[in-house]
C-alpha positions as CSV (number, residue, x, y, z in Angstrom):
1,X,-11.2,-20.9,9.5
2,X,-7.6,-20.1,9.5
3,X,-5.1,-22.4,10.8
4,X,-3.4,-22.0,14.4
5,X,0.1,-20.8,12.7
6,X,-1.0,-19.2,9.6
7,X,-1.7,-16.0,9.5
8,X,-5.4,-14.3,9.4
9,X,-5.8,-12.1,6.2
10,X,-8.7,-11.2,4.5
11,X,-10.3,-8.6,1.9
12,X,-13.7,-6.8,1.6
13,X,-15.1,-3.9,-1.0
14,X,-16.7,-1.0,1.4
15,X,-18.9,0.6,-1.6
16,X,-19.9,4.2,-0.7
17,X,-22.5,6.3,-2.3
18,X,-23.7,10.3,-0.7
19,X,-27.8,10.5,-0.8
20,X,-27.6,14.2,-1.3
21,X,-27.6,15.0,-5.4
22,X,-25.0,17.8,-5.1
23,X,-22.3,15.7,-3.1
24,X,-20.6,13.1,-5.8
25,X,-18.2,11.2,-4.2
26,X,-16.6,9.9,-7.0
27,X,-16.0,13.5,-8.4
28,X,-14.6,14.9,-4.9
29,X,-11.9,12.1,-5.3
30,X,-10.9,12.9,-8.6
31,X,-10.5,16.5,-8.3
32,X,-7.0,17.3,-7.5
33,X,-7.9,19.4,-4.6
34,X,-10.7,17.4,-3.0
35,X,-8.8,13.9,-2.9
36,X,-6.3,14.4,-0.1
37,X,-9.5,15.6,2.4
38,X,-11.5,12.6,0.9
39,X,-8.7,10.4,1.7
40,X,-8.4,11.9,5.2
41,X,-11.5,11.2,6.3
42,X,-11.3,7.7,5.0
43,X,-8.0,7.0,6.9
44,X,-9.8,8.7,9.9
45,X,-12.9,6.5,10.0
46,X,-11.7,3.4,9.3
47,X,-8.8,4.3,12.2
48,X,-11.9,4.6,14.3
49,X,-13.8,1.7,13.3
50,X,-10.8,-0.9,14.5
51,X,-9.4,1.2,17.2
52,X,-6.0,1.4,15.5
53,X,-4.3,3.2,12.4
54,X,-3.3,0.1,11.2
55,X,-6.0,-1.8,11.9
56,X,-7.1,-1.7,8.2
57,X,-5.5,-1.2,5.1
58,X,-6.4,0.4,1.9
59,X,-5.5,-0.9,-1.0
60,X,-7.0,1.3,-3.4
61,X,-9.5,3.8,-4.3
62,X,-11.9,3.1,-7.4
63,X,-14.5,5.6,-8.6
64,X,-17.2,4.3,-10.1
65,X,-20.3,6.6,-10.3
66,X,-21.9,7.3,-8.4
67,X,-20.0,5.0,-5.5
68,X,-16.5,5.2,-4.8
69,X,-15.4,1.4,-3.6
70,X,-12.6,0.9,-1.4
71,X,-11.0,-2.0,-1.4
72,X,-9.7,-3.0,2.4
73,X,-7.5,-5.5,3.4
74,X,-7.3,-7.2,7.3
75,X,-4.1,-8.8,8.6
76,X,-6.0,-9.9,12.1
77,X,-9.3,-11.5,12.4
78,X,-10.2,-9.0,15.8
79,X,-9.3,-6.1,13.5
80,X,-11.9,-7.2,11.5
81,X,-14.1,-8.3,13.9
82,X,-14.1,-4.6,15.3
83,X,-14.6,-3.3,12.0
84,X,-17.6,-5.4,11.6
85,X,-19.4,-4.1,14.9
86,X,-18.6,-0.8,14.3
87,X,-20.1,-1.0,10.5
88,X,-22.8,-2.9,12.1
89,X,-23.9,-0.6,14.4
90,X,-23.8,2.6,12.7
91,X,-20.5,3.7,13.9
92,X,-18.3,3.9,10.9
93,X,-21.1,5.7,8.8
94,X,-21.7,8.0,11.1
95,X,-17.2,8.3,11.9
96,X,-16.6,8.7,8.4
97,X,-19.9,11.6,7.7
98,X,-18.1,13.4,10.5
99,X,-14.6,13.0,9.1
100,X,-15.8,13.7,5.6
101,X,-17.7,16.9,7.1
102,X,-15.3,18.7,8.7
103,X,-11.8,17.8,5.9
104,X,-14.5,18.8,3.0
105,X,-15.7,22.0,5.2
106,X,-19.2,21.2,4.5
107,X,-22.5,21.1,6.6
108,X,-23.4,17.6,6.2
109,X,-22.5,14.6,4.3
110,X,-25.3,11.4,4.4
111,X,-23.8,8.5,3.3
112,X,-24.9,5.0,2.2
113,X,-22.8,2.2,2.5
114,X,-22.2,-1.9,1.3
115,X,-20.3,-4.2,2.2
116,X,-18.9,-6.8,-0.1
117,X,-16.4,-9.7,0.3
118,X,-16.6,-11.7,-3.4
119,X,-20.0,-12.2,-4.5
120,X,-21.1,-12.4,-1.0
121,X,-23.3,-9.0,0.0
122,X,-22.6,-9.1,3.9
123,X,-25.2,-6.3,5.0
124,X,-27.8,-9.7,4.7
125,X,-25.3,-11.4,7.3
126,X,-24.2,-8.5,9.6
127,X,-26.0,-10.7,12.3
128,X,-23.8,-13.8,11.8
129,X,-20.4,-12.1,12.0
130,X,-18.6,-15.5,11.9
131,X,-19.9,-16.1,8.6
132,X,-19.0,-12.7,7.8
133,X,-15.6,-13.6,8.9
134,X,-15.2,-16.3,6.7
135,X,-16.3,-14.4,3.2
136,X,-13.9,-12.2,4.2
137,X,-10.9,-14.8,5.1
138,X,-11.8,-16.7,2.1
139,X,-11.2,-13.5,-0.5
140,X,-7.6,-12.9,-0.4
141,X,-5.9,-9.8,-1.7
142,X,-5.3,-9.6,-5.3
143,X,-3.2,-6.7,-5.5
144,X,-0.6,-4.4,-3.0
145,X,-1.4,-1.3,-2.5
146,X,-1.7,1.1,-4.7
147,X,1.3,3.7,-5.1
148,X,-1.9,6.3,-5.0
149,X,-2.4,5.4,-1.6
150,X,1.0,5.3,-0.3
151,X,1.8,9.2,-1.5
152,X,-1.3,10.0,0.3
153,X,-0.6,8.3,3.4
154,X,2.5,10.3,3.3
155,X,1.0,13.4,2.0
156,X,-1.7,13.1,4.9
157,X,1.5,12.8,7.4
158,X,3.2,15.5,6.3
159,X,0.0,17.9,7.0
160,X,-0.7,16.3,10.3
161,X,2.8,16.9,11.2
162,X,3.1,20.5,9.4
163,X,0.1,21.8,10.7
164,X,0.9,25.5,10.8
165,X,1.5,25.3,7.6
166,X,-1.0,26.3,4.7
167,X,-2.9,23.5,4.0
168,X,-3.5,24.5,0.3
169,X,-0.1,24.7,-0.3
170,X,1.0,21.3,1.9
171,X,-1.7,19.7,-0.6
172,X,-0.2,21.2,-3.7
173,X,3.1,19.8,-3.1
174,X,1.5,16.2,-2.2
175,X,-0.3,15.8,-5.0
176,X,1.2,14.6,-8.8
177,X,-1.3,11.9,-8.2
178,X,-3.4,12.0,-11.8
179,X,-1.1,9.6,-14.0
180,X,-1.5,5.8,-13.3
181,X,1.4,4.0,-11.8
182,X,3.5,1.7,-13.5
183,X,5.3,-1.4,-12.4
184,X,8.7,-0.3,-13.9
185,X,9.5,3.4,-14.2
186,X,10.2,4.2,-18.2
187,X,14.1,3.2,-18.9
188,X,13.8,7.0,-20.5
189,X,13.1,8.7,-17.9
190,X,15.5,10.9,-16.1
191,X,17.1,9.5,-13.2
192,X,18.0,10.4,-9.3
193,X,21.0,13.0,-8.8
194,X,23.8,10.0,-8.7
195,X,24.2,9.0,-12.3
196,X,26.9,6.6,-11.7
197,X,27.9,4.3,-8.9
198,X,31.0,2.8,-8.0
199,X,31.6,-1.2,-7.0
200,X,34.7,-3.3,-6.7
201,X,36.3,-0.2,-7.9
202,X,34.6,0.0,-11.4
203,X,32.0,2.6,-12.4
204,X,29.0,1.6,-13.3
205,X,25.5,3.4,-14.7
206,X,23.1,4.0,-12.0
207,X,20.1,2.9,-14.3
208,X,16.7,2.4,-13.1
209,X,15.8,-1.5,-12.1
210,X,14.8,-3.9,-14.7
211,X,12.0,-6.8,-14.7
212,X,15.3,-8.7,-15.5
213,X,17.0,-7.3,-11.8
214,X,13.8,-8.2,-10.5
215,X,13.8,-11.6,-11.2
216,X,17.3,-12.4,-10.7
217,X,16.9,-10.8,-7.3
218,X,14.2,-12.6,-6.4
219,X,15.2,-16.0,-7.4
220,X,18.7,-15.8,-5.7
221,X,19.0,-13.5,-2.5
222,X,16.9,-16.8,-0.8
223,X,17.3,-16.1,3.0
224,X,18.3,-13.1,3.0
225,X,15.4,-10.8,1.2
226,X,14.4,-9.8,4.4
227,X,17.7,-8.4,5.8
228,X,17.7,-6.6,2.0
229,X,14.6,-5.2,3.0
230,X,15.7,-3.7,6.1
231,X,18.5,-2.5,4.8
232,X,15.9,-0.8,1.7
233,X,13.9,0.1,4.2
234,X,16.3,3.1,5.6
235,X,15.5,5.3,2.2
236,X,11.8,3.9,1.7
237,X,9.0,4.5,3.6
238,X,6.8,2.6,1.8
239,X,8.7,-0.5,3.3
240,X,8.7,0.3,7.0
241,X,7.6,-1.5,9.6
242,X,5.4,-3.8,9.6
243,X,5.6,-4.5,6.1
244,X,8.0,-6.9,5.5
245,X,7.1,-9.1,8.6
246,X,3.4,-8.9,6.6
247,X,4.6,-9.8,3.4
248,X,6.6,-12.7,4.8
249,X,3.7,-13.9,6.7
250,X,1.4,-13.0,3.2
251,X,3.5,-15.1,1.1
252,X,4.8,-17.9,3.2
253,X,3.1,-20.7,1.3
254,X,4.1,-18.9,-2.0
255,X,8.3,-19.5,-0.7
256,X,11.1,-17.8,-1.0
257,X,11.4,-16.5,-4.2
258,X,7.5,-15.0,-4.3
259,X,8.3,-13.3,-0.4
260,X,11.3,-11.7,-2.3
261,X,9.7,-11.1,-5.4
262,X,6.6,-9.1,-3.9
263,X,9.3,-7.0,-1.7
264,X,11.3,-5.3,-4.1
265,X,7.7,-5.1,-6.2
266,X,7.1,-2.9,-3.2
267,X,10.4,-0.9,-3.4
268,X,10.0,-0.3,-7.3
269,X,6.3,1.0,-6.9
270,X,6.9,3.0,-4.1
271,X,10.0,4.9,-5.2
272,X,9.3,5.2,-9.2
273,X,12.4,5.9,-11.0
274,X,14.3,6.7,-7.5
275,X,14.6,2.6,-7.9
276,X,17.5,2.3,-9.4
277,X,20.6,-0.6,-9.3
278,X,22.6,1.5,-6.9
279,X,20.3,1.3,-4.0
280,X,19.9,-1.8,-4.8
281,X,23.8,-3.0,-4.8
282,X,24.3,-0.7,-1.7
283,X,21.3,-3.2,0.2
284,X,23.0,-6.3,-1.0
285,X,26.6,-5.3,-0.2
286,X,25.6,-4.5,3.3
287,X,24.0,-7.8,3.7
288,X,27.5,-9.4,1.6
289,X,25.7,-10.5,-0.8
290,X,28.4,-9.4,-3.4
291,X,28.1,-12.8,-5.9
292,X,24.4,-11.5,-6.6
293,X,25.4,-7.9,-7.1
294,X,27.3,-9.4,-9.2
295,X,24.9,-11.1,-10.9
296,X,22.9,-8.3,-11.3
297,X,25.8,-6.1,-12.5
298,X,26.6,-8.3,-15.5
299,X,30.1,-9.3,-13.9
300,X,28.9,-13.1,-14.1
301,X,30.3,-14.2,-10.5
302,X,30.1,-18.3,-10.0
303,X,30.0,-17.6,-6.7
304,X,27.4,-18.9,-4.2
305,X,24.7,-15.9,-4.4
306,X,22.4,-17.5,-1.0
């Protein structure tokens, strides 16, 4: 399967359906109210399934009537060996009906479930989890995760934290969920408090990034990306840890420029138009990268960027 030194990752399709004609799951995830419980109880029962939070990780929701279809990514093959026996035997169904009961405040929720890696269908091969094992291995991740699921993650934190609080209102601030996120917020759109930004003593506009910055950055912070990312990371929770140890491991055959290019990918979908050139020059100057903020600044430094 996977080689002694690289690392295990794998992705599966967990398609869901509710037998009972007035439950839609679909619908309960698109309404505005609904999809933060939904979520919940998803977050919840697959927590259960591996024995860890982070054992599994979303990458996003898709509604497709009358199933909604998660797509699920594994970073360790014994996370998803214990999501496989718990599927197997009954246990996530019957975590995630419990989960979806009590968040949804209803009296029951029977659910039906698949299991897809590919083309494979895996329910015919629950018995043979190795070969389960490898469909899964074999189908990589095509996309991160969605910026859907990341305000919800956080949205879900903030009620588990805020408890006391009124959940209807806790939900109402969480959720400006409906529009589809975009790779580069709109050059348009109104930017963070700090409209201009001083470096090397000059002023310059603090505009939102660029697919330009992006590959410029990505092409010549080499080394350093992850030391950039740590230093993102304070103002960006979307890039805590473990997530830049993953995506090095991720996109290790990929190089350099790929590991770097899918981090600040990560920045720019997490934090919308909040990613903008100054947060970006403030990571590279504490790192002294100052040729490359340079670059990036239109100054044209020949110095060494790496």
């Amino acid at each position: 399967m996977a080689g002694s030194s690289a690392p295990w990752i794998g992705s599966a399709y967990l398609f869901l359906q509710s037998t009972c004609k007035t439950i839609v799951l679909p619908s309960l995830y698109e309404s505005s109210q609904k999809k933060p419980s939904v979520f919940k109880a998803l977050k919840l029962a697959l927590a259960d399934s591996t024995g860890s939070v982070n054992g599994v990780d979303m990458l996003k929701v898709h509604c497709s009537h009358p199933h909604l279809i998660v797509q699920l990514k594994f970073c360790k093959q014994e996370n998803c060996r214990r999501f496989l026996q718990s599927y197997r035997e009954g246990a996530l169904q019957e975590s995630l009906q419990n989960h979806l009961q009590v968040s949804l405040a209803m009296t029951t929720v029977p659910l039906e479930m698949e299991l897809k890696a590919g083309n494979e269908h895996l329910d015919n091969m629950l018995k043979d989890e190795d070969r389960c094992l490898e469909c899964i291995y074999r189908e990589k991740p095509d996309r991160l995760r969605d910026e859907e699921i990341t305000e919800l993650e956080e949205c879900l934190k903030s009620l588990i934290v805020h408890q006391s609080i009124n959940n209807n209102m806790a939900v109402k601030d969480c959720m400006s969920l409906n529009s589809p996120s975009l790779p580069y917020p709109s050059q348009g759109s109104s930017l963070s408090p700090q409209v201009t930004f001083i470096f090397q003593g000059e002023e310059f506009a603090n505009r939102t990034l660029t697919p330009d910055d992006h590959q410029k950055f990505a092409k010549l912070v080499s080394k350093k990306w992850k030391q950039v990312g740590r230093s993102l990371q304070k103002n960006c929770r979307a890039l805590r840890d473990p997530v830049i140890d993953n995506l090095a491991l991720e996109y290790d055959r990929e190089g350099l420029y790929e590991q770097a290019y899918q981090l600040l990918l990560r920045f720019i979908q997490s934090e919308g138009k909040k990613a903008t050139i100054a947060r970006l020059i403030a990571a590279l100057e504490e790192n002294g990268l100052i040729s490359l903020a340079e670059e990036l600044l239109g100054l044209h430094s020949n110095e060494d960027c790496s």
